[in-house]
C-alpha positions in Angstrom: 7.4 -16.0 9.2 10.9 -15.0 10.5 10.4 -11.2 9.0 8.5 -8.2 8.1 4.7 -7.3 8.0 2.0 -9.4 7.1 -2.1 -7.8 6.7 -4.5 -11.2 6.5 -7.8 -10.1 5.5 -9.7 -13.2 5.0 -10.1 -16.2 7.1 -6.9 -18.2 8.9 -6.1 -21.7 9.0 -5.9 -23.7 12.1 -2.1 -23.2 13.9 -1.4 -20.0 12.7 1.8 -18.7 13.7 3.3 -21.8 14.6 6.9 -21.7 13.8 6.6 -17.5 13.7 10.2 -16.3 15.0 10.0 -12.6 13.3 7.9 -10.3 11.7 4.2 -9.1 12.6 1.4 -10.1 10.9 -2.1 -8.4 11.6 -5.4 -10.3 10.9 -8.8 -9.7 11.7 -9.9 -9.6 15.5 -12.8 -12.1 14.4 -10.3 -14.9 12.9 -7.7 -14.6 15.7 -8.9 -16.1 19.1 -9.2 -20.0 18.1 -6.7 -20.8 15.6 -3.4 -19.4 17.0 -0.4 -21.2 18.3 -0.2 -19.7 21.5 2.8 -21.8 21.9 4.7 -19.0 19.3 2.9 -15.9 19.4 0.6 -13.7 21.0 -2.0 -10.9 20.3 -1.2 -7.0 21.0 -3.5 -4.2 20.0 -3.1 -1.4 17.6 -1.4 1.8 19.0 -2.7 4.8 17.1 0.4 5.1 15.2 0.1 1.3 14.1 -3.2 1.9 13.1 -2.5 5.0 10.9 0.4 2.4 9.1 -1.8 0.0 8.5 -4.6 2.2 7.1 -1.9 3.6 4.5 -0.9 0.3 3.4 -4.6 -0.8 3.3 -5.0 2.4 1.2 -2.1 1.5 -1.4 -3.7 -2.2 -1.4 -7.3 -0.6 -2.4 -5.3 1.9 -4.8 -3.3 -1.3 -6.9 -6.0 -3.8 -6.7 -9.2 -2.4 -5.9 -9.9 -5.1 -3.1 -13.5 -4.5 -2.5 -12.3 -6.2 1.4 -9.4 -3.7 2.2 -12.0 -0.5 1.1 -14.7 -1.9 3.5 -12.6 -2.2 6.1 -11.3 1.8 5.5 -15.0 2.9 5.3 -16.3 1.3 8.8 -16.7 3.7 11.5 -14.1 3.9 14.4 -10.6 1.8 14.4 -10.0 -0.9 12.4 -11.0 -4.9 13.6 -7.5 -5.9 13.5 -4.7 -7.1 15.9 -1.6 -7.5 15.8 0.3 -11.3 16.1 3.5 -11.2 17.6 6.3 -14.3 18.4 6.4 -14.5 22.0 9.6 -13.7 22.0 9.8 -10.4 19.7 13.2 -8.9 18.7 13.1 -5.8 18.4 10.3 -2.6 17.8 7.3 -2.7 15.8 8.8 0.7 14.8 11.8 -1.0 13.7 9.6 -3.7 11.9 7.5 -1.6 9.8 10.5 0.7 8.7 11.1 -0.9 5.6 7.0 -0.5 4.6 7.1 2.4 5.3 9.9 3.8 3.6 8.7 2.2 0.0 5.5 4.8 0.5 8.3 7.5 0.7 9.5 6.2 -2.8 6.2 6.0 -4.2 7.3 7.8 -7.1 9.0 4.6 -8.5 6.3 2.6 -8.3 4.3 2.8 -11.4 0.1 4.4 -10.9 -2.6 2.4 -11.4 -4.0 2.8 -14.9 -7.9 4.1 -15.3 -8.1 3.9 -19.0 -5.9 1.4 -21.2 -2.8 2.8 -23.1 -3.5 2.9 -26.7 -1.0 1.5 -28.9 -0.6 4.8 -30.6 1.3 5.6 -27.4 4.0 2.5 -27.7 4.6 3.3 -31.6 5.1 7.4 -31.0 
């Protein structure tokens, strides 16, 4: 990973993170402690603000794909069991890293709704 944000929400394979030069990937507190390269990156917990990103893109995931995973993890009591993984040597700001996710939630207007019922054909033939 040399960029962006990554939310793992299942289970991670052994030497994850090795290689990681960019980016931020988040995974659950459970899965982290034995399988990361601690050679390439390191664990950091949530700020409140990091939290509140990643429960509006965990939001948007439950909205589009109605991962059963991502809505328990919303519903649970107090803050989310996740942390963040970080190269060792991080350029730059979490702020700075996110910016880009967050913006696309600014534009949400271009991205198309879930659909709750099917579109009749009637609609593609008016």
């Amino acid at each position: 990973m040399t960029g962006g944000v990554a939310i793992i929400l299942g289970p991670l394979g052994l030497n994850f993170g090795s290689g990681m030069t960019g980016g931020l990937a988040y995974v659950l507190r459970a899965e982290a402690e034995d399988v990361l390269n601690r050679d390439f990156v390191k664990l950091a917990e949530l700020d409140l603000e990091e939290e509140n990103w990643l429960r509006r893109t965990l939001e948007e995931h439950v909205h589009f794909t109605a991962s059963p995973r991502a809505a328990r993890l919303l519903s649970r009591r107090g803050g989310l069991p996740l942390v963040r993984v970080q190269p060792i040597h991080f350029q730059g700001t979490v702020e700075a890293t996110w910016s880009p996710v967050l913006a696309q939630f600014k534009c949400r207007h271009t991205i198309l709704p879930a659909v709750a019922a099917p579109i009749s054909q009637a609609a593609f033939h008016a």
